[in-house]
N, C-alpha and C positions, 0 to 999 in steps of 0.2 A: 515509245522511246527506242532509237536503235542501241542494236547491240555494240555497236561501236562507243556511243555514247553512256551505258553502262560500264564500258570497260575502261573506257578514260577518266571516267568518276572513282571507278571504284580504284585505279590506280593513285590518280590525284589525291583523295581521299588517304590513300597510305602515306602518303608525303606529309601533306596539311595536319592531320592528326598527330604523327608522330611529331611536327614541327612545334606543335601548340603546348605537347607535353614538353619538348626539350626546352622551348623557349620557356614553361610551368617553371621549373626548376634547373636548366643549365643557365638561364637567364635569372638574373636576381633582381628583387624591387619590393617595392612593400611597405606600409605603413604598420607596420609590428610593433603597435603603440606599446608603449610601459606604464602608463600615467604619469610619465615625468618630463611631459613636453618642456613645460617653462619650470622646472624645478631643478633641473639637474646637466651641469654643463658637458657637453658629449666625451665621453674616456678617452675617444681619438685624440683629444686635447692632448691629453698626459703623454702620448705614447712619444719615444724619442726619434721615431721614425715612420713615414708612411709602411715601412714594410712591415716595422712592430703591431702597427695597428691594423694592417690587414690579417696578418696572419690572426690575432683576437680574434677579429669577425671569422674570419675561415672558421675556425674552430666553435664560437658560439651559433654562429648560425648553420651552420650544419650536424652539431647537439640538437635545437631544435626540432627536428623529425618533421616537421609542417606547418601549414599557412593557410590562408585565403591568398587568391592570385589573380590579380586584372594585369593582361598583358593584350596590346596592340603589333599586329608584325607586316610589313609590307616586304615585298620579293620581287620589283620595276612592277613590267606590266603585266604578271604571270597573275599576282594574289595581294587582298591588303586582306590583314582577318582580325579581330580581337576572341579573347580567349578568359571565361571568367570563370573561376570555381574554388575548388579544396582539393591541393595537394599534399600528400606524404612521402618520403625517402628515406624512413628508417630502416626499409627492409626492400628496398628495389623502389620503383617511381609507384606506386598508387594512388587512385583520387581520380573524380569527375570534373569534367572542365562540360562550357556549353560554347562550343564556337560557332561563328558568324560571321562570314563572307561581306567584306564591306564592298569591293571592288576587283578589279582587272578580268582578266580572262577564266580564271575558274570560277569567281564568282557569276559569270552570263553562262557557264557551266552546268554549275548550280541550280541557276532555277529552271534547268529544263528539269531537274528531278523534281520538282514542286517544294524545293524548299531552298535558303541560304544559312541554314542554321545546324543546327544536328547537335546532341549530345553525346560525349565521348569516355568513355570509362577507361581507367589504366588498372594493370592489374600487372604482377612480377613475368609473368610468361607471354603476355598479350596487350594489348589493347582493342576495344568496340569499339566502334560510329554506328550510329542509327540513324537509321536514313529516313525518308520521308515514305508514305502509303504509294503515290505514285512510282519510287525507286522499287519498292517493294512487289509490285507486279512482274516486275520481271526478274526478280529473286524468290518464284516459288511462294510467296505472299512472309518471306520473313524479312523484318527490317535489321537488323543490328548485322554489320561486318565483323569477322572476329580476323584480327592481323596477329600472327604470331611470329614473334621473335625470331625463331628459330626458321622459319619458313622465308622471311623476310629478311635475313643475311643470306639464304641461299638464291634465292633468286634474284636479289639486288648485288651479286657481289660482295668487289672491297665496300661499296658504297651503305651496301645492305648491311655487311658484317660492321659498319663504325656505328647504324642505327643503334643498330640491335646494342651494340653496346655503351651508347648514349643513354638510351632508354635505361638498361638495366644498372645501369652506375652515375648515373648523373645527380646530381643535390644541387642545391642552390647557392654552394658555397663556391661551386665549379667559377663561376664569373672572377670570383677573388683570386683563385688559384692563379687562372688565367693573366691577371692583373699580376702576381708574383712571379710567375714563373717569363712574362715577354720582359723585364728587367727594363722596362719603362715605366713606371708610373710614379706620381705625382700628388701631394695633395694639393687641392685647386682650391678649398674654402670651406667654409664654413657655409650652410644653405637650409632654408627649410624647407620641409616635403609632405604637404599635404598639413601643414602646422607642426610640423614636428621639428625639433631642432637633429640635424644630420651634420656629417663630414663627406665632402665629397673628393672623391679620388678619380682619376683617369690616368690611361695609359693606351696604346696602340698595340694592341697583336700579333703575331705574324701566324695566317690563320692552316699554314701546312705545319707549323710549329704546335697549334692546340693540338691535333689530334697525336702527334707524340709523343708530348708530355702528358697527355690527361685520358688514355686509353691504354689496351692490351694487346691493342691488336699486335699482328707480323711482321715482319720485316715490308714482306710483299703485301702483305694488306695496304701496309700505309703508301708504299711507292705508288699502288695505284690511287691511291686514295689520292692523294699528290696532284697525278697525271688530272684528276677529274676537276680538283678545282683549278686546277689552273687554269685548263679548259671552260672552268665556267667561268671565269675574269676573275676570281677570289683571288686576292693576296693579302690584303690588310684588312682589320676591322677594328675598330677608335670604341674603345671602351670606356664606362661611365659607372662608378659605382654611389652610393649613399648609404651611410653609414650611420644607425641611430645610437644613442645612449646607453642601451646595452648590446653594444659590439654586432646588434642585428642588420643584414640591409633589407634597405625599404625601396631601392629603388634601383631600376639598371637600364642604361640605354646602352644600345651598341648601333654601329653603321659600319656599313661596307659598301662596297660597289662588286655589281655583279656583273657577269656579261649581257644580261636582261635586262638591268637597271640598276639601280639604289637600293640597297637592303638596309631595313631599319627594322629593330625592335626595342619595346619599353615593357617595362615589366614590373608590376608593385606589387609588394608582402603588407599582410596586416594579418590579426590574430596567430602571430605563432603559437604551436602544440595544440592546434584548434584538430577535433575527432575526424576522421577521416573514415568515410565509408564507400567502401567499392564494389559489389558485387559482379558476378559474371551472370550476364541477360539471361533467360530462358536457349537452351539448346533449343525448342519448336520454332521461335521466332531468331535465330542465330545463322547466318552463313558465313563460308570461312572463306576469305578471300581468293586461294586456291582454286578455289570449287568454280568461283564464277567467275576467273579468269578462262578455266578450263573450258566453261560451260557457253562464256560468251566469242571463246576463240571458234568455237566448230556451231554458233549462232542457236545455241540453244538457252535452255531455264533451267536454275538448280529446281529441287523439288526437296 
């Protein structure tokens, strides 16, 4: 495997992963059954306003603390990936997801490392990917990438600095917010999702607009932050929420258009307050993405 192609993995890789957790929990969806599919008529009913009953779910579904998570995300012709596992947000983003390259160009990426799959651990300061025995040859024979936060707002910029703070502040209630704060939204009906009786809500975005209301960053952070999506075609994104019985969602699509293509993601909840367990891989088999950025810029091997 060339070094060139190491280094575009393992960049790619920082994108993809961190995309799969935001889409885990900035993205909402989920079958968060209650037992009360056909027992109990949805409380969105009662509310006097789409915005009453959003704000509910904001609030209940972000009490919650976590889930199980099947989310699907396509990026044009760059990535299409699904993303299945157990997320938590009670105390930063935690939880393992297993994601899987279905298509575009990283996915032909992909299997030059001998795999299209990888498992990804989230943790308050970092995130793993574990790469495949083939990637591993040329990382000194350890598989697991360690991406840290902190490293990855510095070297990615304003862009790095919104990760980083996606990552450590994001929950799944963010979709709702989202929906409250672009002062469009709508309810659309009443739908079932997955057999579950929901309320369904949508509204459109303005997507320089999320990162201001829903982050910390600077002044200057965000202007550039601005400059990039604009640059990448990003202006709007049509959002989709589903809303169960107890104020939970189960369910979230969003769409945009990029300057690569179509950007779509869906995203389902089921098992809320389901245990979450995350550990940090063995340091022996661990490299930290620094390392082999460093290592494969002057065509060398971590060790």
């Amino acid at each position: 495997m060339k070094s060139t192609t190491v280094r575009r993995v393992t960049l790619s890789i920082a994108l993809t992963t961190a995309l799969a957790g935001v889409a885990a929990c900035g993205s909402s969806g989920g079958s968060g059954s209650s037992g009360k599919d056909d027992k109990a008529v949805h409380k969105g009913t009662t509310h006097v306003s789409p915005i009453a009953a959003l704000r509910s779910a904001e609030k209940s579904t972000d009490g919650a603390d976590s889930a199980k998570v099947e989310s699907s995300t396509t990026m044009g012709t760059m990535m299409s990936m699904t993303a299945n596992g157990t997320m938590g947000w009670a105390d930063g983003l935690t939880g393992t997801m297993t994601i899987t390259y279905t298509g575009g160009t990283l996915a032909d990426t992909m299997r030059q490392t001998g795999s299209t799959s990888m498992q990804a651990r989230y943790l308050p300061d970092a995130y793993f990917a574990k790469m495949s025995d083939k990637f591993a040859e040329q990382t000194g024979g350890k598989h697991w990438i360690r991406y840290g936060y902190d490293d990855l707002a510095k070297l990615g910029g304003s862009s790095g600095a919104y990760l980083k703070d996606q990552m450590q502040n994001t929950t799944p209630n963010q979709s709702v917010k989202l929906l409250l704060a672009s002062g469009d939204v709508k309810k659309v009906g009443e739908d079932r999702v997955r057999g579950e009786r929901t309320t369904h809500y949508s509204g459109t975005v303005n997507v320089a607009d999320m990162a201001t209301k829903n982050s910390n960053l600077s002044a200057s952070q965000l202007a550039d932050l601005k400059k990039q999506l604009t640059a990448a075609g990003v202006s709007t994104e049509k959002v989709d929420i589903w809303v169960n019985g107890d104020d939970l969602l189960v369910k979230k699509v969003e769409k945009g258009e990029l300057s690569s293509g179509t950007m779509s993601s869906t995203a389902y909840y089921s098992d809320y307050g389901v245990k979450v367990s995350a550990t940090e891989p063995p340091a022996s088999d661990t490299a930290d993405f620094k390392d082999l950025l460093k290592a494969q810029s002057t065509g060398g091997t971590t060790s």
